[in-house]
TORKOL-4160 file (C-alpha; in steps of 0.2 Angstrom, whole numbers, padded with zeros to 4 digits, m for minus):
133
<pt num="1" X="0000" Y="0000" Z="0000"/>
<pt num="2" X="0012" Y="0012" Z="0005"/>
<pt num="3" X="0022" Y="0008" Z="m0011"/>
<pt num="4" X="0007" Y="0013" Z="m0021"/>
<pt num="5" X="0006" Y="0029" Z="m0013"/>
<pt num="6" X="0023" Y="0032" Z="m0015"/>
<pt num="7" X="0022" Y="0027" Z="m0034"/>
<pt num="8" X="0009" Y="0040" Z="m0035"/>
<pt num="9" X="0018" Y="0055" Z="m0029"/>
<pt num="10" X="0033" Y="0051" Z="m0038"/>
<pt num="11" X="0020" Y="0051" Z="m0054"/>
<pt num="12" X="0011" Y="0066" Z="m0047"/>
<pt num="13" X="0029" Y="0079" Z="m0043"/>
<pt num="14" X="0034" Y="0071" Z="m0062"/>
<pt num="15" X="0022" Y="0077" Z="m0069"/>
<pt num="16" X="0021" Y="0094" Z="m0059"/>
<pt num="17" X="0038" Y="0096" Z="m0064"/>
<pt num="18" X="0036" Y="0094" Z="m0083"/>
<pt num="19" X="0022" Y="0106" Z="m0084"/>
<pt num="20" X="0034" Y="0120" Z="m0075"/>
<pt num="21" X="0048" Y="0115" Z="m0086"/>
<pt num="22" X="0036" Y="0117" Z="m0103"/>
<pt num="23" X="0031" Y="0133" Z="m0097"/>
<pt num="24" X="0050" Y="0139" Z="m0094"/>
<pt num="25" X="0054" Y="0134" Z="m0110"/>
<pt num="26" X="0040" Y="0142" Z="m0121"/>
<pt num="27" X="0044" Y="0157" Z="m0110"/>
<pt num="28" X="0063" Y="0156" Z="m0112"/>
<pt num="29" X="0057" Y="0155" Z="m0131"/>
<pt num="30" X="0045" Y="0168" Z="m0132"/>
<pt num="31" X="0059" Y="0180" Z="m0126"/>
<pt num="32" X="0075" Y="0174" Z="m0138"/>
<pt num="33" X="0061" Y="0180" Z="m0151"/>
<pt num="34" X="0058" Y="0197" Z="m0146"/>
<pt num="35" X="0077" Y="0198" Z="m0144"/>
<pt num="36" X="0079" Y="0192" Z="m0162"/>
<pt num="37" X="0067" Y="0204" Z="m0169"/>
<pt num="38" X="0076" Y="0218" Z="m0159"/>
<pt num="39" X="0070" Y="0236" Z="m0159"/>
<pt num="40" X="0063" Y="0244" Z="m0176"/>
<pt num="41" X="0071" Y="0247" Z="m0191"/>
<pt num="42" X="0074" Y="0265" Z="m0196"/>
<pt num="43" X="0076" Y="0272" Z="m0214"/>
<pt num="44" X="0098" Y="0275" Z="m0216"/>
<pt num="45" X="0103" Y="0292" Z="m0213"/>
<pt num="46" X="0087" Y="0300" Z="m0206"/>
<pt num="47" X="0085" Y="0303" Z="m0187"/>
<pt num="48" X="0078" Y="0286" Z="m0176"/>
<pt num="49" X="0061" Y="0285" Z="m0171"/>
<pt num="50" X="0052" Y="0283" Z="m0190"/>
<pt num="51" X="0052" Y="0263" Z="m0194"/>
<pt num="52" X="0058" Y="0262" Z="m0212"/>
<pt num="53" X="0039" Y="0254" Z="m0216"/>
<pt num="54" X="0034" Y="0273" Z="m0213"/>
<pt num="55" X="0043" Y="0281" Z="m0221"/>
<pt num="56" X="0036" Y="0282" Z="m0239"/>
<pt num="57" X="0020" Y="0284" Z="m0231"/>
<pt num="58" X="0030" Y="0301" Z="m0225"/>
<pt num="59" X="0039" Y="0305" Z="m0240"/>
<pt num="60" X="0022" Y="0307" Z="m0249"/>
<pt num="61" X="0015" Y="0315" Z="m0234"/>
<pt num="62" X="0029" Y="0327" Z="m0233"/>
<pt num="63" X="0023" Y="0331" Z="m0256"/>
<pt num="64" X="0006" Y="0333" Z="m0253"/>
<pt num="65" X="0013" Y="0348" Z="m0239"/>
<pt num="66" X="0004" Y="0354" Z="m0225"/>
<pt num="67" X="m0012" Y="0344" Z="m0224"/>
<pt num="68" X="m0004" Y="0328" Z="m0229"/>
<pt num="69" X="0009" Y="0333" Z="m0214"/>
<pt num="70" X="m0006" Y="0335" Z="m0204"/>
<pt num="71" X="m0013" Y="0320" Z="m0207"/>
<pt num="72" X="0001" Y="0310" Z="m0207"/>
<pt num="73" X="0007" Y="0314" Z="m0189"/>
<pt num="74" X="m0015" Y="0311" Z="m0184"/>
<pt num="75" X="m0012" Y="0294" Z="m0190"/>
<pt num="76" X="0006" Y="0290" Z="m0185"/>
<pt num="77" X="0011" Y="0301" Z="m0171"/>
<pt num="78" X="0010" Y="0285" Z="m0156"/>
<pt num="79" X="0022" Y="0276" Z="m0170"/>
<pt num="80" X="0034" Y="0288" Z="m0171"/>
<pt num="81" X="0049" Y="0292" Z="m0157"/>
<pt num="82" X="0061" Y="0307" Z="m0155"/>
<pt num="83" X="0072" Y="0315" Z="m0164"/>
<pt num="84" X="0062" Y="0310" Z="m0179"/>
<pt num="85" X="0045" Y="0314" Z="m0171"/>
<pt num="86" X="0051" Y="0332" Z="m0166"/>
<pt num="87" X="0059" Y="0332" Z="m0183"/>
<pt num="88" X="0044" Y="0329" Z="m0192"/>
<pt num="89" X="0033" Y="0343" Z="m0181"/>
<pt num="90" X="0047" Y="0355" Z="m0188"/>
<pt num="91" X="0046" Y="0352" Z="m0204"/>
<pt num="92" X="0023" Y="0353" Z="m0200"/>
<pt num="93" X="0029" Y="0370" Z="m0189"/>
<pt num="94" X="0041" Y="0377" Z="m0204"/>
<pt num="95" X="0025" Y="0374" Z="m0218"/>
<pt num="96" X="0010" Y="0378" Z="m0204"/>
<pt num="97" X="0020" Y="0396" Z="m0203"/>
<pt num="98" X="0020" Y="0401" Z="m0218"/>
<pt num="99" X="0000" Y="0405" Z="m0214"/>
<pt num="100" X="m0002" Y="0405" Z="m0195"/>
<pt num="101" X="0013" Y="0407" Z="m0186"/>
<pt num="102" X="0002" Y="0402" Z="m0170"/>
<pt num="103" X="0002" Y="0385" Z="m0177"/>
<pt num="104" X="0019" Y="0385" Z="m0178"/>
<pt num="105" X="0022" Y="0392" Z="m0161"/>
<pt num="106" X="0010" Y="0378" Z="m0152"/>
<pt num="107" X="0018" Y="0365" Z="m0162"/>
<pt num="108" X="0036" Y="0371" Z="m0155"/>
<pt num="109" X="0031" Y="0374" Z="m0138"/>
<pt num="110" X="0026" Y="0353" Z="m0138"/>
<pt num="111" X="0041" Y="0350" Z="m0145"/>
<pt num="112" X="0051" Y="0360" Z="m0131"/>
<pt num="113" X="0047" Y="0350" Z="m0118"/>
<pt num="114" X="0053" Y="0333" Z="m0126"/>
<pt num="115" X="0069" Y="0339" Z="m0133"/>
<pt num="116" X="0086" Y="0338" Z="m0123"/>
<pt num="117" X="0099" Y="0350" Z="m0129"/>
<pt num="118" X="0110" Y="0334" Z="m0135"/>
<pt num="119" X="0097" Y="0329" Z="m0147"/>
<pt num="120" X="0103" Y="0329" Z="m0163"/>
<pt num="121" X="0087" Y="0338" Z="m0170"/>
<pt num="122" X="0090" Y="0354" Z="m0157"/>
<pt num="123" X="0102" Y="0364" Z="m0167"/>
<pt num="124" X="0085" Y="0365" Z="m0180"/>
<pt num="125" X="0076" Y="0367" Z="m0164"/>
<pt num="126" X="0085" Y="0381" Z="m0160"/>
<pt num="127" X="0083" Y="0392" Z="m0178"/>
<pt num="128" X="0065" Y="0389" Z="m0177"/>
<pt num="129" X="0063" Y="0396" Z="m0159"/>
<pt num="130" X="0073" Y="0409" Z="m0168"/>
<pt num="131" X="0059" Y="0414" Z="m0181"/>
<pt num="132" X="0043" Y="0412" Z="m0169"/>
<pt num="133" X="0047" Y="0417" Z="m0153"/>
C-alpha cells in the first residue's frame, strides 16, 4: 500500500515538474524571439524614431505639404519616437507658418518640452525658436 502511494507522488511531482519545465521553455522561447526581432528598423541616414515601413508613407505626406503633414502625424504620431517625431513637427511647424505662425508656435512649444539640448534635431530646434518666438 504504501508503495502505491509512493508510486503515485513520484508520478504526481513528475508530472508537476514537466508542466513547469514546458512553461519555462516556451517562455525562455517567447523572449529569444523578441530579442531576435530587436527594436525597429529605421530608414539610413534620417533621425531614429520613424520605422523604415513609414517612411514612404511620410515622404508622400511630406509632397502633398501641410495637410498631408497633418494628417500623417494624426495617423502615425504614437508610432513615431524622437528625434524624428520632433523632426517631423518642424518640418509641419516650418509649412504651418507660412499661414499662422500660432500654429507653428504651439507645435514648438510641444516639441520644447521633449527635446534635450544633445538631441541631434535641437540645433534646427534652435533656428525655429529663432523665427517664432
Amino acid at each position: 500500500m504504501l508503495k502505491q502511494i509512493l508510486t503515485v507522488i513520484f508520478i504526481a511531482i513528475a508530472v508537476y515538474i514537466g508542466v513547469k519545465f514546458n512553461a519555462y521553455f516556451r517562455k525562455s522561447m517567447q523572449q529569444a524571439e523578441q530579442k531576435a526581432e530587436g527594436p525597429p528598423r529605421y530608414a539610413p541616414g534620417k533621425l531614429p524614431g520613424l520605422a523604415a515601413e513609414l517612411e514612404p508613407a511620410y515622404e508622400d505626406a511630406k509632397k502633398r505639404g501641410l495637410e498631408g503633414l497633418r494628417e500623417f502625424l494624426g495617423k502615425h504620431r504614437a508610432e513615431i519616437e524622437d528625434p524624428r517625431l520632433a523632426d517631423i513637427q518642424m518640418d509641419y511647424a516650418v509649412l504651418a507658418g507660412r499661414a499662422n505662425p500660432d500654429e507653428a508656435r504651439r507645435v514648438l512649444a510641444d516639441i520644447r518640452p521633449r527635446l534635450a539640448p544633445t538631441s541631434p534635431a535641437y540645433k534646427r530646434f534652435e533656428q525655429l525658436q529663432k523665427v517664432y518666438p
